[in-house]
Structures are given as structure tokens and as C-alpha cells.
N, C-alpha and C positions, 0 to 999 in steps of 0.2 A: 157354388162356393164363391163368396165375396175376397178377392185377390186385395190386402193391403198394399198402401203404395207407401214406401219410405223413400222420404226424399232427402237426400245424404246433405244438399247444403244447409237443409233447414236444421238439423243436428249440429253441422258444427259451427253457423252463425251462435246457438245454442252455449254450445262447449264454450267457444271464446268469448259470450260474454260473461260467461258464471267463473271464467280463470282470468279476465279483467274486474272484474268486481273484486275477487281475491286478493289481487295484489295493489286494491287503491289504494294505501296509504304508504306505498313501497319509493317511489320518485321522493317524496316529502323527507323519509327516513334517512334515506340516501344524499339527499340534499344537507341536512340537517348535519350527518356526517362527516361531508366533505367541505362546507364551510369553514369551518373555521383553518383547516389542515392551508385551503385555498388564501385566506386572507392572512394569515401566520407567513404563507411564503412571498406573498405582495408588502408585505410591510417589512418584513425580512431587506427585499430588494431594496427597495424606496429608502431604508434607513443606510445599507452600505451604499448605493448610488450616490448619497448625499454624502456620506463619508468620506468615499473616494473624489467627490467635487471638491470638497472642503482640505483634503488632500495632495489635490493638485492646484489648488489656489497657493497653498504655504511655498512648496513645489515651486511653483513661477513667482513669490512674491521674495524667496530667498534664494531665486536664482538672481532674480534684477538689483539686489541688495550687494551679492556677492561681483554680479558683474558693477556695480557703481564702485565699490569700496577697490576692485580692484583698477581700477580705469585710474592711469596717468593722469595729475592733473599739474602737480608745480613740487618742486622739493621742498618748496615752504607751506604748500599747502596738504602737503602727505602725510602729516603727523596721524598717529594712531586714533587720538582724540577725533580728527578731522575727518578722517576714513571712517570711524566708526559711525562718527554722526552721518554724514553722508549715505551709507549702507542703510540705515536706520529709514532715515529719510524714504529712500528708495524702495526699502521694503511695503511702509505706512503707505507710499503711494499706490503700488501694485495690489496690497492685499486690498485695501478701500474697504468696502461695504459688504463683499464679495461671500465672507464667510455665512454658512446657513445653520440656524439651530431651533431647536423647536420649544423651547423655553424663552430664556432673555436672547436679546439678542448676544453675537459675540464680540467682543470689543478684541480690538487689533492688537494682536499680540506683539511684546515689544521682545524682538529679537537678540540671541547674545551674538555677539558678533567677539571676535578672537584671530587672531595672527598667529605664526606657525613657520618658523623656521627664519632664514636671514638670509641666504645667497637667491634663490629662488624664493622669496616670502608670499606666503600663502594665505587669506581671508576664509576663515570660516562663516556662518550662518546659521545658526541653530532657532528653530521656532516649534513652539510647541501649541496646541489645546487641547482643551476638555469638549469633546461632542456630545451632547445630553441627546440620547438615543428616542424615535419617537416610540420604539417597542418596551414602554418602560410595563406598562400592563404584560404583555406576553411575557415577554423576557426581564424579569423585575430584577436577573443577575447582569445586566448589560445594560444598565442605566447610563453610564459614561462611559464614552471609549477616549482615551488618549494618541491623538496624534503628533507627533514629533518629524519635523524634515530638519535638514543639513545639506548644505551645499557649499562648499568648495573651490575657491578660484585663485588662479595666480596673482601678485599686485602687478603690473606693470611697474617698468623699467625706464 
């Protein structure tokens, strides 16, 4: 009697390749699914990262507005007009070139500037934009986001 010999690796070199062949088009599928989810949440990021830049540029450019307008300079030269122009000034300097959009560029927003009370008098700073979002494809409801700061300072005395 001839004794067969079964050789158990050659079976399941066997097995694994007939259950690799099965699932060749499975990585592709999968890929194909998770891209878009992937690049939705990359440009997600990239559009509020630039937001919040754009953000904290208004941020520092109506904080420097607010501390100019508020800064002693002469009782003949503290007129409201003179503050305000000055504040203005101070803003256009800080903000500069600095805002980011993905359209036109953004031109420097001209600040409302406003006073607030008399014993203690106060300098407002109000600035606002339009952020033209880069996920206008994805998100075709979130085309613009409106940013708005305000800042706050006493005049000196």
C-alpha cells in the first residue's frame, strides 16, 4: 500500500492565495471611500485655520487702532476727528497686506471707530469682512463667513 503524503504548508500557501485573489479589488474600494471623507476634513481645517488667521489679524490691527486713538497726545490735538483719524491710521498700518482670501484679494477694511461715555471716555473699534471660503465646492452653503472684532480702550487723561 502506497502511503500519501500531505503536506499541510502547501495547502495553505494554496488557501491564501485563492482568499488574496478574492479580495483584490477591496484596498481600491476602500480607498475610493475614504477619500473624499479625508480631503472634506483637510480643507475643512485649512479654510477655518485661515479664518481664524484672518481673525486675529483684525484682532491686533483693532487692538493697535484702539491703543493709538486712546494715547494722550495734546488737548488741542484730541479732538474726536483727530482720534478717530489717528485710530484709522493705526489700524491700515497693522492690518497691511496681512488678510488671506481665496478669491480677490482683501482690501483693508476701514474701521468704525466711536467714543463712549465722558468721565472715564472710552474708544471703540469695530472691523468687520467677508471670508470667501476655499470649500465653496464641498460646502456650497458656507461660501462667506463674516468676521466682525471690536476692541475697546480707555482715552487717556
Amino acid at each position: 500500500m502506497i502511503a500519501m503524503r500531505t503536506d499541510s504548508s502547501i495547502m495553505h500557501k494554496a488557501a491564501a492565495k485563492r482568499q488574496a485573489q478574492s479580495q483584490k479589488g477591496n484596498a481600491l474600494v476602500e480607498f475610493a471611500l475614504v477619500l473624499p471623507v479625508f480631503l472634506t476634513l483637510i480643507l475643512l481645517m485649512v479654510t477655518f485655520s485661515i479664518a481664524e488667521y484672518n481673525r486675529t489679524v483684525l484682532t491686533y490691527a483693532t487692538a493697535a487702532a484702539a491703543r493709538a486713538g486712546g494715547k494722550f497726545v495734546s488737548v488741542s490735538a484730541s479732538s474726536d476727528g483727530a482720534v478717530a483719524a489717528r485710530a484709522k491710521a493705526a489700524f491700515k498700518t497693522a492690518c497691511g497686506n496681512s488678510l488671506i482670501s481665496f478669491t480677490d484679494p482683501i482690501s483693508v477694511p476701514i474701521p468704525t471707530v466711536t467714543f463712549i461715555g465722558t468721565a472715564p471716555r472710552l474708544v471703540t473699534v469695530d472691523a468687520s469682512i467677508s471670508y470667501v471660503n476655499l470649500n465653496t465646492v464641498i460646502l456650497p452653503l458656507w461660501q462667506t463667513m463674516r468676521i466682525e472684532v471690536n476692541t475697546t480702550m480707555p482715552i487717556e487723561q
